[in-house]
N, CA, C and O atoms as a Maestro MAE file, in Angstrom:
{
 s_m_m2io_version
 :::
 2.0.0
}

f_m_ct {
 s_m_title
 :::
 protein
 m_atom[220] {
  # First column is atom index #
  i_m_mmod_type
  r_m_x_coord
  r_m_y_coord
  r_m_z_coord
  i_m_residue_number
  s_m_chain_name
  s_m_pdb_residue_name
  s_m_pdb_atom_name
  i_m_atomic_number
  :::
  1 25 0.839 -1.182 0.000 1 A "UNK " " N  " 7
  2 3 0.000 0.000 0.000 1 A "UNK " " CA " 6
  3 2 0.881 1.241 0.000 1 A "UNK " " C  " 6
  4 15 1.778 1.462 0.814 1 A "UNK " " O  " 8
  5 25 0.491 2.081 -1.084 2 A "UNK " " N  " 7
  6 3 1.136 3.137 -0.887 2 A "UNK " " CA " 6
  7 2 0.685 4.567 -0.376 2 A "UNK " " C  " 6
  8 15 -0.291 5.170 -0.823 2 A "UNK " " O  " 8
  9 25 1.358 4.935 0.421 3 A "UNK " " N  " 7
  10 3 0.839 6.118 1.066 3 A "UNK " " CA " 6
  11 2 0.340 7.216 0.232 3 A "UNK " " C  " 6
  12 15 0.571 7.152 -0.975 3 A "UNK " " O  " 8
  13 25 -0.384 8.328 0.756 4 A "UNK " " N  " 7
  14 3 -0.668 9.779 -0.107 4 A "UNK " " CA " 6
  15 2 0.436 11.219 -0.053 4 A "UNK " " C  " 6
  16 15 0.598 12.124 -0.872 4 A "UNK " " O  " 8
  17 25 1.152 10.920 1.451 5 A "UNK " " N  " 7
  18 3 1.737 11.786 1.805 5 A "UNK " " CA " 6
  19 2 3.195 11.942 0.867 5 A "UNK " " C  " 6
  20 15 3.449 10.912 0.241 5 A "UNK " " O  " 8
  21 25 4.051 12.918 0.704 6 A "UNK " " N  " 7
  22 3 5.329 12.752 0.340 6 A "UNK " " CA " 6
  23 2 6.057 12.471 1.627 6 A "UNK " " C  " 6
  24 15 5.909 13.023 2.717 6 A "UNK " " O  " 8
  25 25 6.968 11.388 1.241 7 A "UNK " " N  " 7
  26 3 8.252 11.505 2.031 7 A "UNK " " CA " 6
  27 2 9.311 12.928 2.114 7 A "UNK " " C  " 6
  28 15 9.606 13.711 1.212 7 A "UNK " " O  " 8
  29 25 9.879 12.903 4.046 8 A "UNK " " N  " 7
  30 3 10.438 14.365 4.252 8 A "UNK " " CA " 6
  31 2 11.485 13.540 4.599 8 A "UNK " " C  " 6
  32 15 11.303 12.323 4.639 8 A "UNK " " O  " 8
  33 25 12.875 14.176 4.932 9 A "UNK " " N  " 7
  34 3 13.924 13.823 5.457 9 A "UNK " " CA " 6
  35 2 13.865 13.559 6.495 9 A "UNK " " C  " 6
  36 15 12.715 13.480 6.926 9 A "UNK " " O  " 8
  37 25 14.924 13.296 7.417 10 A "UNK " " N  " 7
  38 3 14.940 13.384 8.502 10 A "UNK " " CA " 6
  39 2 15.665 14.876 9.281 10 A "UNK " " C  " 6
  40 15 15.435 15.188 10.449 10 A "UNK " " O  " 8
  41 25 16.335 15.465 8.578 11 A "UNK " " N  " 7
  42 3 16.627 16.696 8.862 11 A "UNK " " CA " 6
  43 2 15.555 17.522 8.474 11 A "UNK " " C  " 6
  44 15 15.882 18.703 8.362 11 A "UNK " " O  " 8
  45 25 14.576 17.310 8.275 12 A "UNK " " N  " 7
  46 3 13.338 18.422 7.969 12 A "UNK " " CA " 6
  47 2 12.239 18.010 8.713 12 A "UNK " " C  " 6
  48 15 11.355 18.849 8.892 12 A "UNK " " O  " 8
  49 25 12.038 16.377 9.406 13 A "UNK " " N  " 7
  50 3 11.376 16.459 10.578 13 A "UNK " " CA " 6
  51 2 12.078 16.426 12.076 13 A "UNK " " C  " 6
  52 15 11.586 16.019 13.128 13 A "UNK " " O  " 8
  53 25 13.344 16.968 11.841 14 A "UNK " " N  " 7
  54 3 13.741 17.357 12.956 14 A "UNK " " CA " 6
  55 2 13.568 18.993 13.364 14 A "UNK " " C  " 6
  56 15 13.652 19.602 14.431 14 A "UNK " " O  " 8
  57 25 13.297 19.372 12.030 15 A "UNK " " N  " 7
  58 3 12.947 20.614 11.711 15 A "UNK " " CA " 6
  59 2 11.744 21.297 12.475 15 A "UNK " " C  " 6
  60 15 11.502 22.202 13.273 15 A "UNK " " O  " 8
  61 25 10.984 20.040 11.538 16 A "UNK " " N  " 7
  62 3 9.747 19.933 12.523 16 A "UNK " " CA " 6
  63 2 9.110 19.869 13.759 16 A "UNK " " C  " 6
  64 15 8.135 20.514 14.144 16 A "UNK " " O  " 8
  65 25 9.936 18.800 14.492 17 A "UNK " " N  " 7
  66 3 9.667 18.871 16.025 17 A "UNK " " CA " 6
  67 2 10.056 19.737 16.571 17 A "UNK " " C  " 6
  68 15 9.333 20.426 17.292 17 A "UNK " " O  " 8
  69 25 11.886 20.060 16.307 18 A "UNK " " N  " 7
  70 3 11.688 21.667 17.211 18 A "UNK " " CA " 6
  71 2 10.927 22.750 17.328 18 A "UNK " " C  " 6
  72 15 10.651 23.428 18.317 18 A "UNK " " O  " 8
  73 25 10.536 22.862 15.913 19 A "UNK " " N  " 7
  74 3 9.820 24.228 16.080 19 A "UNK " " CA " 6
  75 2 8.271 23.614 16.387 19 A "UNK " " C  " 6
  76 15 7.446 24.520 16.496 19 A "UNK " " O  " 8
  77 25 7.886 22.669 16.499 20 A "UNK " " N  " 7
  78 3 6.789 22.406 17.510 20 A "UNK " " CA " 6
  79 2 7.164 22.518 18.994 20 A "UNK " " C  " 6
  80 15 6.444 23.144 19.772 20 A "UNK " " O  " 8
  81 25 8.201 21.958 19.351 21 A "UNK " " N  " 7
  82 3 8.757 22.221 20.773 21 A "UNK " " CA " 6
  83 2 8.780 23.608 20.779 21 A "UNK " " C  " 6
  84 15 8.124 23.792 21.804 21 A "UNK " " O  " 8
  85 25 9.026 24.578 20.426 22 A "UNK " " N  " 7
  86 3 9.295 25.855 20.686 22 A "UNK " " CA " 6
  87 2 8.091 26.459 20.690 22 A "UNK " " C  " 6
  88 15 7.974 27.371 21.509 22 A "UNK " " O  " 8
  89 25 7.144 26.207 19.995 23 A "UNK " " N  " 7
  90 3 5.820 26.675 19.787 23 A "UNK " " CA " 6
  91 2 5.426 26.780 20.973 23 A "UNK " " C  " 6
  92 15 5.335 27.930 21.402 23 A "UNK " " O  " 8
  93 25 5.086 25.711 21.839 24 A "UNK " " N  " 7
  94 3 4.565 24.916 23.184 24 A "UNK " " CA " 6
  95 2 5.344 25.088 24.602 24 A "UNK " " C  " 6
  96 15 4.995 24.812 25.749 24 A "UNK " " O  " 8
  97 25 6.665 25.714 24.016 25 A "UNK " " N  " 7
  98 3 7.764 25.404 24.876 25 A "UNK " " CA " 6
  99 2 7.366 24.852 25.540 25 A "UNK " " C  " 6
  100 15 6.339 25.041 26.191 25 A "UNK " " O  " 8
  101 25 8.256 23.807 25.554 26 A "UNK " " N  " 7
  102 3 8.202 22.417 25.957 26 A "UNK " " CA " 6
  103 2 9.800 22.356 27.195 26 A "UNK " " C  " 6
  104 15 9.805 21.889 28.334 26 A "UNK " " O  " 8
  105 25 10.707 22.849 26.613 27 A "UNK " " N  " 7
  106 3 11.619 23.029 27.209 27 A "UNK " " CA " 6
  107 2 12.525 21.722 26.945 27 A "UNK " " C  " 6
  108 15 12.608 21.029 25.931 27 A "UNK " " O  " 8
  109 25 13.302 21.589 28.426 28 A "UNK " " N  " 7
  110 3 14.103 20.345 27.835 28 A "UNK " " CA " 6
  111 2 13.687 19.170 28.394 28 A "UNK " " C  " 6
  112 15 13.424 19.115 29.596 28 A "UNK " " O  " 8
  113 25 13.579 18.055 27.544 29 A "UNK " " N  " 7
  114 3 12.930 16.761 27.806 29 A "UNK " " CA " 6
  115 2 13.831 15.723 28.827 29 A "UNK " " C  " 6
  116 15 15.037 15.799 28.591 29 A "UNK " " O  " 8
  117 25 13.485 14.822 29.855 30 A "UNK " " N  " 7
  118 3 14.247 14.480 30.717 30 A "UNK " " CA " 6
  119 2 14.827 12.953 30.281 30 A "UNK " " C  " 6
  120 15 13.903 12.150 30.410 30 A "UNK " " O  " 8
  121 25 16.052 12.302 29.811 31 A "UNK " " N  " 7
  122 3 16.134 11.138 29.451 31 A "UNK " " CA " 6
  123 2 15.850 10.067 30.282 31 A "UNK " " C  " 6
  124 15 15.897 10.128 31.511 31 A "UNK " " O  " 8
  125 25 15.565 9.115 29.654 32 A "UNK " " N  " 7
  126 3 15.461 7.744 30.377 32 A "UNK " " CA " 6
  127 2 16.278 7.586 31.332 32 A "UNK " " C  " 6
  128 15 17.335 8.216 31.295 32 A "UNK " " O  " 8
  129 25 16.101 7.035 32.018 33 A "UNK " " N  " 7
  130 3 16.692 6.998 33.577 33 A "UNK " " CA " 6
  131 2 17.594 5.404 32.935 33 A "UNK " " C  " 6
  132 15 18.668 5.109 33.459 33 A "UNK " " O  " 8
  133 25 17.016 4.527 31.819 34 A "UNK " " N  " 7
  134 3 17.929 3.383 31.821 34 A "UNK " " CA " 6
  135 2 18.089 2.356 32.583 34 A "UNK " " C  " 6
  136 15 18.838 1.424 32.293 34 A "UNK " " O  " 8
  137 25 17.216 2.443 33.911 35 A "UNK " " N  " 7
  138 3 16.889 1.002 34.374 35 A "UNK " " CA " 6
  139 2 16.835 -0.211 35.052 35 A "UNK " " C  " 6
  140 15 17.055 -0.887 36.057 35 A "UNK " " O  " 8
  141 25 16.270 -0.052 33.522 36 A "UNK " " N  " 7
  142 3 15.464 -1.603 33.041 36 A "UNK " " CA " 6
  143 2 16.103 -2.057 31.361 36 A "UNK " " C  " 6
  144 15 15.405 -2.559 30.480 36 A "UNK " " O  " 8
  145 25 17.542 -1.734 31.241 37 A "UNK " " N  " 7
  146 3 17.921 -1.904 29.687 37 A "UNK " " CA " 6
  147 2 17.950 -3.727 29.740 37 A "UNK " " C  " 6
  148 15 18.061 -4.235 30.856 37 A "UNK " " O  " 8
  149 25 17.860 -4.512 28.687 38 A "UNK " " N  " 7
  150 3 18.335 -5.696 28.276 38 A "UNK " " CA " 6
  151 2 20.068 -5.888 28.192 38 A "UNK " " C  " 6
  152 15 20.880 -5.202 27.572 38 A "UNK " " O  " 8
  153 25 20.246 -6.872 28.906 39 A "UNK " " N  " 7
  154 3 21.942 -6.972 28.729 39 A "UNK " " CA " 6
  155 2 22.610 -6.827 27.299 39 A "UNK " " C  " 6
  156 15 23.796 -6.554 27.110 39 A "UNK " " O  " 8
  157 25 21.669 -7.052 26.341 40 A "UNK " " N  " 7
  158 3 22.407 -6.619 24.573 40 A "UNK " " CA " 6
  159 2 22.376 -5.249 24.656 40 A "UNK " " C  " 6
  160 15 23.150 -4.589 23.963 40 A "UNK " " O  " 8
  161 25 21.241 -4.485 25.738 41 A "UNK " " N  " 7
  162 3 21.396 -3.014 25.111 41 A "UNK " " CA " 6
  163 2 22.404 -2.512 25.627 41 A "UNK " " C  " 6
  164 15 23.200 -1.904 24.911 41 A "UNK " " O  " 8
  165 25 22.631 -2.655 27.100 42 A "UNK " " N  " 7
  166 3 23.451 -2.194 27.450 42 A "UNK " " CA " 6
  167 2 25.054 -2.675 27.271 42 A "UNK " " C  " 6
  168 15 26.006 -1.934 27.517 42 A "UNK " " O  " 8
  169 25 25.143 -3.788 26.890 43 A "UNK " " N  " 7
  170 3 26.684 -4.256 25.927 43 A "UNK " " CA " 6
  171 2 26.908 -3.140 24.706 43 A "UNK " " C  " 6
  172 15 27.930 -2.496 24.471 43 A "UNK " " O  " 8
  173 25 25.329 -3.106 23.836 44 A "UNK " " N  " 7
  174 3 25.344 -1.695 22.471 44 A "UNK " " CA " 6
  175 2 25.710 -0.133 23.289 44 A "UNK " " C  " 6
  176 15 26.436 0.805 22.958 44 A "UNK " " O  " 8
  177 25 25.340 -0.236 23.799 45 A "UNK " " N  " 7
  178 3 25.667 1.414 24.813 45 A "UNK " " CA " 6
  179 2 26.850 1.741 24.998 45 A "UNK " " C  " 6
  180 15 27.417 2.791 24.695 45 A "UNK " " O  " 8
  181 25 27.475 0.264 25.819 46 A "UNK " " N  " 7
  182 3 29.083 0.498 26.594 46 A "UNK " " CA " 6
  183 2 29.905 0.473 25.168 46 A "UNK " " C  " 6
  184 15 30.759 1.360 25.178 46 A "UNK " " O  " 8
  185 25 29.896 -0.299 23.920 47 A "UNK " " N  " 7
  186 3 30.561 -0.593 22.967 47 A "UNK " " CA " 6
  187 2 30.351 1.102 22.424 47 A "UNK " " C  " 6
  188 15 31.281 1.469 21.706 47 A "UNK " " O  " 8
  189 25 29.414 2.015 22.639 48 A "UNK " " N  " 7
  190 3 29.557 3.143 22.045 48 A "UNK " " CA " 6
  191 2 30.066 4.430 22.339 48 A "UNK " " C  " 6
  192 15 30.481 5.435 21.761 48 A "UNK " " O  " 8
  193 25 29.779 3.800 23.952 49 A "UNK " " N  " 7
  194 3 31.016 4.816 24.735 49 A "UNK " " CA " 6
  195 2 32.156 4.905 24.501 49 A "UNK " " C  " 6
  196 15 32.900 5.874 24.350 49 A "UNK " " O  " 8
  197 25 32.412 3.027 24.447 50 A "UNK " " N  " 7
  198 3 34.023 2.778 24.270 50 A "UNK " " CA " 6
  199 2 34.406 3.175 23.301 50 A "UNK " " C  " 6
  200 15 35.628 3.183 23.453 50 A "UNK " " O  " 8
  201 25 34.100 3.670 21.977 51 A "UNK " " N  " 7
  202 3 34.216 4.041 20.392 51 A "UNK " " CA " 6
  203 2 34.295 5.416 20.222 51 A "UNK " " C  " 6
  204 15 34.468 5.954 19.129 51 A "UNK " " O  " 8
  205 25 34.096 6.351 21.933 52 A "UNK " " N  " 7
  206 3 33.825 7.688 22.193 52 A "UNK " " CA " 6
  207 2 32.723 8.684 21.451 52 A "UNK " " C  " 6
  208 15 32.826 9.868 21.129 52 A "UNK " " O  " 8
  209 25 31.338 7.489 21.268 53 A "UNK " " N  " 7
  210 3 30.291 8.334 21.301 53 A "UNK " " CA " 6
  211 2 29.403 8.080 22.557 53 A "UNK " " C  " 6
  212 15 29.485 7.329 23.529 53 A "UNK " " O  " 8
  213 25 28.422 9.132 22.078 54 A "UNK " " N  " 7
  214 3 27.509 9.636 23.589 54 A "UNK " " CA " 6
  215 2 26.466 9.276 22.720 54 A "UNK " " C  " 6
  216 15 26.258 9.604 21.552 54 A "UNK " " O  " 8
  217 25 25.469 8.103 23.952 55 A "UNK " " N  " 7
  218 3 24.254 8.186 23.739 55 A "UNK " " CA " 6
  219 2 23.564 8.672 24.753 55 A "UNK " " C  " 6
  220 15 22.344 8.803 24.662 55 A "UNK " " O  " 8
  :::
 }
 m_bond[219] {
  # First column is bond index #
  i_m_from
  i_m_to
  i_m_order
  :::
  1 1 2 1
  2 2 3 1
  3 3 4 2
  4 3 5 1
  5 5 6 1
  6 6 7 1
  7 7 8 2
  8 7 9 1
  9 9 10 1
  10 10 11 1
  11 11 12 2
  12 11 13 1
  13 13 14 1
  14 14 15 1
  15 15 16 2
  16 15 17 1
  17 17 18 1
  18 18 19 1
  19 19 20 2
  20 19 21 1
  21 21 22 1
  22 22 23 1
  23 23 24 2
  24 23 25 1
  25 25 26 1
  26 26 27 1
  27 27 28 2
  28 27 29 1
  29 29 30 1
  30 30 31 1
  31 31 32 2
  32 31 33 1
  33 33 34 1
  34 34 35 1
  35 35 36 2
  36 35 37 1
  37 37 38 1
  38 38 39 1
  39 39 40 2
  40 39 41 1
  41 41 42 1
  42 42 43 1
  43 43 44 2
  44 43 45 1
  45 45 46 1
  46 46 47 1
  47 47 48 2
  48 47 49 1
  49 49 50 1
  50 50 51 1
  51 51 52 2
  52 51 53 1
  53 53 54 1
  54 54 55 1
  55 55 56 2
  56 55 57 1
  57 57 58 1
  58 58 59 1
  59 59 60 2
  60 59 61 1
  61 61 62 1
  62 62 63 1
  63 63 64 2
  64 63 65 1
  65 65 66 1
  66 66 67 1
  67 67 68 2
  68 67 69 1
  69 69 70 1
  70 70 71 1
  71 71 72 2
  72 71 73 1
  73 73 74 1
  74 74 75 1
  75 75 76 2
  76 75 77 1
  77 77 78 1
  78 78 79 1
  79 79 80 2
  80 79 81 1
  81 81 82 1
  82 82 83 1
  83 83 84 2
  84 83 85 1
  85 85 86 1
  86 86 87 1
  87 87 88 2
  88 87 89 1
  89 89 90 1
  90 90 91 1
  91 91 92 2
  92 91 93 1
  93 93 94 1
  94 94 95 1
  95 95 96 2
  96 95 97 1
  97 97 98 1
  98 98 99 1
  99 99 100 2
  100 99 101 1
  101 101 102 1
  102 102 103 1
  103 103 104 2
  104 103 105 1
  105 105 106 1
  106 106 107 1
  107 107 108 2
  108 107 109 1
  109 109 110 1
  110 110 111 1
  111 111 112 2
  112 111 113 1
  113 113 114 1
  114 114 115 1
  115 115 116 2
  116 115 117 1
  117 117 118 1
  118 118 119 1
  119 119 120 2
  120 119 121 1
  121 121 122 1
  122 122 123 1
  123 123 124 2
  124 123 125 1
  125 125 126 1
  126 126 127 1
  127 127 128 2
  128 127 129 1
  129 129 130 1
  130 130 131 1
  131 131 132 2
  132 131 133 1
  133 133 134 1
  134 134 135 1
  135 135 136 2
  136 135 137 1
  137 137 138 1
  138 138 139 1
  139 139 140 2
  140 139 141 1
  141 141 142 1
  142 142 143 1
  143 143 144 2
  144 143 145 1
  145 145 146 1
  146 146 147 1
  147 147 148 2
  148 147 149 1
  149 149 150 1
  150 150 151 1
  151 151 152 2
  152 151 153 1
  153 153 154 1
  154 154 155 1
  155 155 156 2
  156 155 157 1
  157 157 158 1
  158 158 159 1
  159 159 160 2
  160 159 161 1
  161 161 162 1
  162 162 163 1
  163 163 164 2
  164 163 165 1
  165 165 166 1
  166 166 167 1
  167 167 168 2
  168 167 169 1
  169 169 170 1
  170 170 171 1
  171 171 172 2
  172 171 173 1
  173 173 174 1
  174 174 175 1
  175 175 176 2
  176 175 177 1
  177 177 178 1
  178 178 179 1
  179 179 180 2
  180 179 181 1
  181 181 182 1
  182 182 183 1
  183 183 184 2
  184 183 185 1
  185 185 186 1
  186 186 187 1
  187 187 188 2
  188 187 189 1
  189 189 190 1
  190 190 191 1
  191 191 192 2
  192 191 193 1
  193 193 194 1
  194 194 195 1
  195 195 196 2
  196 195 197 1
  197 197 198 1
  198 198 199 1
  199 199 200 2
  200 199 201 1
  201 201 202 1
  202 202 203 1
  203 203 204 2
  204 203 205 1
  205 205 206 1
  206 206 207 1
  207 207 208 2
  208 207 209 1
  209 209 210 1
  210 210 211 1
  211 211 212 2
  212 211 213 1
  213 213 214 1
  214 214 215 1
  215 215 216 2
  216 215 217 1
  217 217 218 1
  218 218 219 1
  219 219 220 2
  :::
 }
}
């Protein structure tokens, strides 16, 4: 099935949400506290730290 809508990027619905966040100010959103992760997620997490990115 094909949709009606056009496809947007993802840099243009990021576009999007901010300036809905800003509309509403919303302010800043609080992250997951993390838990309750699955031992694969958190093996994917530490492997991305260790690679020196931030999730």
């Amino acid at each position: 099935m094909k949709t009606k809508r056009e496809a947007i990027s993802l840099a243009a619905l990021g576009e999007r949400v901010a300036a809905r966040r800003r509309a509403v100010d919303v302010g800043e959103v609080p992250r997951n506290a993390g838990t309750r992760r699955t031992p694969s997620k958190q093996a994917l997490l530490d492997a991305i730290a260790w690679a020196g990115g931030e999730w």
